[in-house]
N, C-alpha and C positions, 0 to 999 in steps of 0.2 A: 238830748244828744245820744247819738246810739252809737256803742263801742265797736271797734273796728275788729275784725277778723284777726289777730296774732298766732304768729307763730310759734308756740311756747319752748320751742327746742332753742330757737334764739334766745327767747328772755333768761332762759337758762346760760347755755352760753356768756350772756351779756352778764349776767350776775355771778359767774364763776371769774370771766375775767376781771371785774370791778374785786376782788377777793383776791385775787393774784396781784394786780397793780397794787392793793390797799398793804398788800404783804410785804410788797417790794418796798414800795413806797416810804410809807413807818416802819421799815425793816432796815435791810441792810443801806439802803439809800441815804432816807435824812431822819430814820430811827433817833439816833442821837438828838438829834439838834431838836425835834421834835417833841421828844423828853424835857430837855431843855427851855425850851419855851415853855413847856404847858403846864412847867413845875413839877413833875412826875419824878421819880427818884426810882433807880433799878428795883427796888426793896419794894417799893408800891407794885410794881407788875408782879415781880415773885408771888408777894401776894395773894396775887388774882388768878394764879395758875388754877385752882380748882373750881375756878367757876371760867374758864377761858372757853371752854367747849359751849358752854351755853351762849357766852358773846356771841363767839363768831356764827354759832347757829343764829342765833339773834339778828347779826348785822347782814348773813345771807339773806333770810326772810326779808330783811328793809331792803336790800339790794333787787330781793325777786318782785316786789312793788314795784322800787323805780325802772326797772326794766319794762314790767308788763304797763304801766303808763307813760313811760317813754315811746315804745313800742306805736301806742296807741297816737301818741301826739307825731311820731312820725309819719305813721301812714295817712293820718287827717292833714297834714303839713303837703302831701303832696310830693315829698320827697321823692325824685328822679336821680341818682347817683349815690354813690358812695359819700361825697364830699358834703351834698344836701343832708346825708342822715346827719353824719359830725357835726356842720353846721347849726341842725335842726338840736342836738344833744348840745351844743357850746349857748343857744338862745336860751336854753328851760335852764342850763346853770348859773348864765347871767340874769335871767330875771327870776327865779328862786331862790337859788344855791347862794353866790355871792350879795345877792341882798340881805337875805335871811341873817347869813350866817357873817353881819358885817356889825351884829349886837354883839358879838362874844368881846369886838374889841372897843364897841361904845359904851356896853352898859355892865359888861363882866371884865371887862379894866386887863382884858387879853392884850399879848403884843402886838402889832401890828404884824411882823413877822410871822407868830403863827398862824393870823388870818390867812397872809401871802400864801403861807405852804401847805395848809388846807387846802385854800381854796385853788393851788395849780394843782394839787392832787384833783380835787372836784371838776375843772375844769377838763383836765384829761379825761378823765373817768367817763364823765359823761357825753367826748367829744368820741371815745371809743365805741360804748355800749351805741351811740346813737348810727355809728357806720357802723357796727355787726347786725343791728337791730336791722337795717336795710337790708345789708349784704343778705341776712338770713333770711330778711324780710317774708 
């Protein structure tokens, strides 16, 4: 299979806004509750304050993957609309994302809860990036 032509200003884009949602999201949103669920305690993040700068570079880098293979499964999808790319971003996180990440609560004895709120952060995220992925297309 031969890789599609991408826009990389998109995949940027797409993986700044997946950092922005992911901020809001585990931030001022459902921070808390999130904490909450996942067993984290305020003192655990303090913590990690000196190694936070390399996370979030970290978790940019995984974000500029799933854009640039996003990207790719868009335009091989045939995607025609805004709606199609979302669409096309809400299929790769139902049969990836929410399956994948449906262990944490079978075999790592996660709540159920925080699968939920993962995985509608997951579900946005990648019903976003896959309409800017078009839009930018």
């Amino acid at each position: 299979m031969q890789m599609m032509s991408v826009n990389f200003a998109a995949v940027v884009v797409a993986a700044v806004a997946s950092m922005v949602l992911g901020f809001l999201w585990f931030g001022p949103l459902f921070g808390k509750k999130w904490m909450e669920l996942s067993g984290h305690k305020m003192g655990d993040m303090e913590s990690k304050k000196g190694s936070m700068g390399t996370s979030y570079l970290a978790m940019f880098v995984g974000y500029l993957v799933s854009a640039y293979v996003l990207a790719n499964i868009v335009k091989f999808s045939g995607a025609a609309s805004l709606v199609e790319g979302a669409i096309t971003g809400f299929m790769v996180w139902l049969g990836f994302v929410a399956t994948v990440t449906l262990g944490m609560v079978l075999w790592d004895g996660k709540p159920v809860q925080l699968y939920l709120l993962t995985n509608a952060y997951q579900v946005i995220n990648f019903a976003l990036m896959g309409a800017i992925l078009f839009a930018m297309g």
